[in-house]
C-alpha positions in Angstrom: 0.0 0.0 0.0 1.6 3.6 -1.2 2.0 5.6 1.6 1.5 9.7 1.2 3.2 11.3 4.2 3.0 15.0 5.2 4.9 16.2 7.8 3.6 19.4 9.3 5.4 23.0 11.0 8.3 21.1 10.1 11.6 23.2 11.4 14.8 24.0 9.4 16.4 20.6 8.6 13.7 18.0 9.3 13.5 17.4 5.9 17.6 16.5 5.4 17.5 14.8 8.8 14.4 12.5 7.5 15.7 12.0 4.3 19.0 10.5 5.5 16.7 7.6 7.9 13.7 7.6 5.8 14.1 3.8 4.8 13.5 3.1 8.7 10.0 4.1 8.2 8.9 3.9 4.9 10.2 1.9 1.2 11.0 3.5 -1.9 7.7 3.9 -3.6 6.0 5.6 -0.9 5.9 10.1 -0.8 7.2 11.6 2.1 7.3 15.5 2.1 7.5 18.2 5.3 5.5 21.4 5.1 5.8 24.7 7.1 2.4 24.9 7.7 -0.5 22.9 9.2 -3.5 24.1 7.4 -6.2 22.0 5.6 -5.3 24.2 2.6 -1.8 23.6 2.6 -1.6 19.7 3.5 -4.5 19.1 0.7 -2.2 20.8 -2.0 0.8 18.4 -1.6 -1.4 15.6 -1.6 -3.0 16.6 -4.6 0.0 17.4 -6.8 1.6 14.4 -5.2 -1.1 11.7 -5.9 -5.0 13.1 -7.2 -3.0 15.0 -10.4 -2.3 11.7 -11.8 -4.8 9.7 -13.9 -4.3 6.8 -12.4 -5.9 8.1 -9.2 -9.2 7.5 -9.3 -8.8 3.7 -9.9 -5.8 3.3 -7.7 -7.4 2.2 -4.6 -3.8 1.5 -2.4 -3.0 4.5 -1.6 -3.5 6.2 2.2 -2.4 9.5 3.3 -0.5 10.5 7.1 -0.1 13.6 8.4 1.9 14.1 11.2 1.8 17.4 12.8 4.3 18.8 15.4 3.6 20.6 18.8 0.5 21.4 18.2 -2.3 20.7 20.9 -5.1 18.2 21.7 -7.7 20.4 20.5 -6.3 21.7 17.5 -5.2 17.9 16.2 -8.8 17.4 16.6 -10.1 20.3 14.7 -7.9 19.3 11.7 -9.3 15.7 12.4 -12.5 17.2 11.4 -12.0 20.2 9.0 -10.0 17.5 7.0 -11.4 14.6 7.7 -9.3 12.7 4.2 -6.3 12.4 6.0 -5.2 10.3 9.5 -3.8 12.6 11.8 -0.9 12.1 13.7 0.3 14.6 16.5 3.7 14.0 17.6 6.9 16.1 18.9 10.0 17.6 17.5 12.5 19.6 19.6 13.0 23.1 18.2 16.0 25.4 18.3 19.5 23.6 17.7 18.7 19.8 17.1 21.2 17.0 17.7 22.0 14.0 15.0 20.4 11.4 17.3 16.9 13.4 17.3 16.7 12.8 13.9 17.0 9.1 14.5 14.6 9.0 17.4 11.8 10.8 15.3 12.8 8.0 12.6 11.5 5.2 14.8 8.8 7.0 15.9 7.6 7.4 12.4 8.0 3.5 11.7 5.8 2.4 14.9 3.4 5.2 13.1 3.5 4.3 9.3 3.3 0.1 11.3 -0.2 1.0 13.1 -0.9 3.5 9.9 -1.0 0.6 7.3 -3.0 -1.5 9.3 -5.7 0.8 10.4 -5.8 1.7 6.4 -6.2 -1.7 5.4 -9.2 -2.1 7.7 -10.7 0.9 6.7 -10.4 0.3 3.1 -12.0 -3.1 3.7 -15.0 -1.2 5.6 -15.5 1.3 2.5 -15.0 -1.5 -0.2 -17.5 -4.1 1.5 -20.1 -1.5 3.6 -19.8 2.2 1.7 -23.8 2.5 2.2 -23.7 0.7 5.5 -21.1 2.3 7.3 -21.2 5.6 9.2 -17.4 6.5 8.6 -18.6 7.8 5.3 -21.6 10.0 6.3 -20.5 13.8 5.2 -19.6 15.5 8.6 -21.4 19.3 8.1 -24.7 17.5 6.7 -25.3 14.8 8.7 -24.7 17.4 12.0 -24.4 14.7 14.6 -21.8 15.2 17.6 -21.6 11.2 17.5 -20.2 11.4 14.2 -17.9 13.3 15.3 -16.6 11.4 18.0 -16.5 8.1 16.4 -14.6 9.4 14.0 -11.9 11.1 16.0 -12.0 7.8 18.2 -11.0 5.8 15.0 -8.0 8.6 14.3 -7.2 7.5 18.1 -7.1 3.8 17.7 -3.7 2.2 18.0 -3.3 -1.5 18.9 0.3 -2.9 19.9 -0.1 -6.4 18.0 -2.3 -8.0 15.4 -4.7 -6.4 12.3 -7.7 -3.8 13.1 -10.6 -5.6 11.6 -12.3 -6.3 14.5 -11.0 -3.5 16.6 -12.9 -1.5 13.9 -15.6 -3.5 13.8 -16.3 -3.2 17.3 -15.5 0.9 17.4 -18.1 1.1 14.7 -20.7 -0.8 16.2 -20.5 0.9 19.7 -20.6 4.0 18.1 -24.5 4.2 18.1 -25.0 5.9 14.7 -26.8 2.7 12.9 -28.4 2.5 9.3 -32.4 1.4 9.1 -34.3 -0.1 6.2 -37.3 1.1 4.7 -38.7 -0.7 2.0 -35.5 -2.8 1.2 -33.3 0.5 0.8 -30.8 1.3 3.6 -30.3 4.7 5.1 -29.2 6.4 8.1 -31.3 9.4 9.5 -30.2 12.7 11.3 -32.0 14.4 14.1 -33.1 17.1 11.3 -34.8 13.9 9.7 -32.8 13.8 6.7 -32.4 10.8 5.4 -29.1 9.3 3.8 -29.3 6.8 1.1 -26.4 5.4 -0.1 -26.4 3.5 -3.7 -25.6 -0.4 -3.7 -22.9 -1.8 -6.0 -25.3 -1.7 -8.6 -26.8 1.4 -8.2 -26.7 5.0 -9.6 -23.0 6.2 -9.0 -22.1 9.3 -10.7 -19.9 12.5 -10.4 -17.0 12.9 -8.4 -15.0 15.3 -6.7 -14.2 18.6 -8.4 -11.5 21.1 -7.9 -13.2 23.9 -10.2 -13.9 27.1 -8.0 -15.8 27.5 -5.6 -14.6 24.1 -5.3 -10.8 24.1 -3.7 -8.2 21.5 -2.8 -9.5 20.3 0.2 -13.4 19.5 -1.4 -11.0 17.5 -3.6 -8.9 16.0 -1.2 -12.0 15.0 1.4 -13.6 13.7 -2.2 -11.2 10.8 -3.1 -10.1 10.0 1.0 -11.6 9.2 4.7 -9.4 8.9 7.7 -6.5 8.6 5.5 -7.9 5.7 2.9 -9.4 5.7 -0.1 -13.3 5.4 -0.9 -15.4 5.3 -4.2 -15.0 9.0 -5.6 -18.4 8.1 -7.5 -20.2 7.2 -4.1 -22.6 9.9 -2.6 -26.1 10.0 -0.7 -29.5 10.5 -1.8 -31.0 13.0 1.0 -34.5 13.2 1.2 -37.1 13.7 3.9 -39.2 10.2 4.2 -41.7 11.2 1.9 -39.2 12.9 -0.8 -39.0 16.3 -1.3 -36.1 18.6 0.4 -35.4 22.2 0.8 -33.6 24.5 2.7 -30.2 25.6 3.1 -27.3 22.9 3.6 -23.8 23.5 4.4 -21.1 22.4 1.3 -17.7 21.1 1.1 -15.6 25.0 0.9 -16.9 26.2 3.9 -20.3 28.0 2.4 -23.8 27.0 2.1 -26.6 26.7 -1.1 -30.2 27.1 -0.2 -31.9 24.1 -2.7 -35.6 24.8 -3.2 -38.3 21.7 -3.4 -36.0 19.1 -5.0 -36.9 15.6 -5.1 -33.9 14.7 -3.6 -30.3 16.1 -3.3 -27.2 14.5 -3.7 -24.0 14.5 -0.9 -20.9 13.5 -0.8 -18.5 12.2 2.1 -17.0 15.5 1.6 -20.1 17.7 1.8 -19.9 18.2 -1.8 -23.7 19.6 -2.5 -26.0 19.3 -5.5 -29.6 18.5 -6.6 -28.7 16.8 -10.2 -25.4 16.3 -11.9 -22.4 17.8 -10.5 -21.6 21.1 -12.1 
């Protein structure tokens, strides 16, 4: 599996030092690049010239994104959890000022116990999205669906970390404790929000159509939240029908760049994971 690595408010010479010890932590064919900054703007950019720029990207399901940010707090980690909810999140620490050789050798191991519990927790996940995208609430776009639940499961599934064995079950279990459960109404699956919108995601057969655009208003991050999910890779052509129970929506519904479109009367509308809005065809 291609790992995409970001490494965040990276200081003067964390790039050299990493460089020099990055086959401790990650093989050839994987990306590993430091940043300055630690905004969903920034981090989405490298990713995208990195990995969604190339036309192989939207069939190449191997891929999974880390981001590892340095001394930043608890509560900020957690808002980029959620602002961009495409990547896993890492928070670690990295001395600043004058750093010694050996630092760069301790961050080196701590990135391999990372990028260790990083694969496996992809390779659960992309087993969750490949076998339950309609069934499972890690997909359910996080501004739409509104639900504080969401939320936490899905900052408790950044958190997980296991010292041996796969994170199937683990996942499993998270998931199912998490108390946000689909229903069925005559034979379609949905899950409903406390504004009684309902969220029907397509079967493997069904309508699938769109994707993720990066044409203004749209911007990097509607495009980076479009193809990932807690770091691993979904269907880009999967989205939500969102109707009341007797069809028929309006109102005003929060998008993917940080704005909102009022939608008058329509049948249904269509949402992405990323919050990526519309009442037909993507524009």
């Amino acid at each position: 599996m291609k790992r995409l690595v970001v490494v965040c408010n990276a200081p003067p010479g964390l790039k050299e030092g990493l460089d020099r010890h990055r086959n401790m932590f990650m093989d050839p064919s994987d990306y590993l690049t430091v940043i300055r900054a630690s905004d969903p703007h920034s981090i989405a950019a490298k990713i995208k010239s990195a990995y969604i720029d190339n036309d192989l990207s939207k069939t190449d399901y191997d891929a999974f994104v880390a981001v590892v940010v340095l001394n930043r707090s608890d509560q900020e980690i957690d808002q980029l959890r959620l602002d961009l909810a495409g990547a896993l999140v890492i928070s670690t620490t990295f001395p600043s000022g004058f750093v010694r050789a050996n630092e760069y050798i301790k961050f080196a191991r701590v990135m391999r116990i990372e990028m260790v519990r990083a694969g496996k927790l992809a390779m659960a996940l992309k087993k969750e999205y490949q076998e339950r995208d309609r069934r499972t609430p890690l997909l359910l776009p996080i501004r739409n669906f509104k639900s504080k639940q969401l939320e936490k499961l899905l900052l408790e599934v950044q958190r997980l970390r296991l010292r041996n064995g796969d994170y199937d079950l683990p996942l499993k279990h998270l998931v199912a404790a998490g108390g946000i459960h689909p229903a069925r109404d005559g034979g379609k699956t949905f899950f409903e929000n406390d504004n009684s919108v309902r969220f029907y995601g397509p079967s493997k057969a069904g309508a699938r159509h769109g994707g993720p655009s990066g044409i203004p208003p749209h911007d990097v991050r509607c495009l980076f939240n479009g193809f990932f999910r807690v770091g691993a890779r979904y269907d880009i052509f999967f989205h939500y029908d969102c109707q009341y129970e007797k069809g028929h929506i309006k109102g005003t519904f929060p998008n993917c760049h940080g704005t909102a479109d009022s939608f008058s009367a329509h049948t249904h509308m269509n949402i992405a994971p990323s919050d990526a809005v519309r009442p037909g065809k993507w524009h």
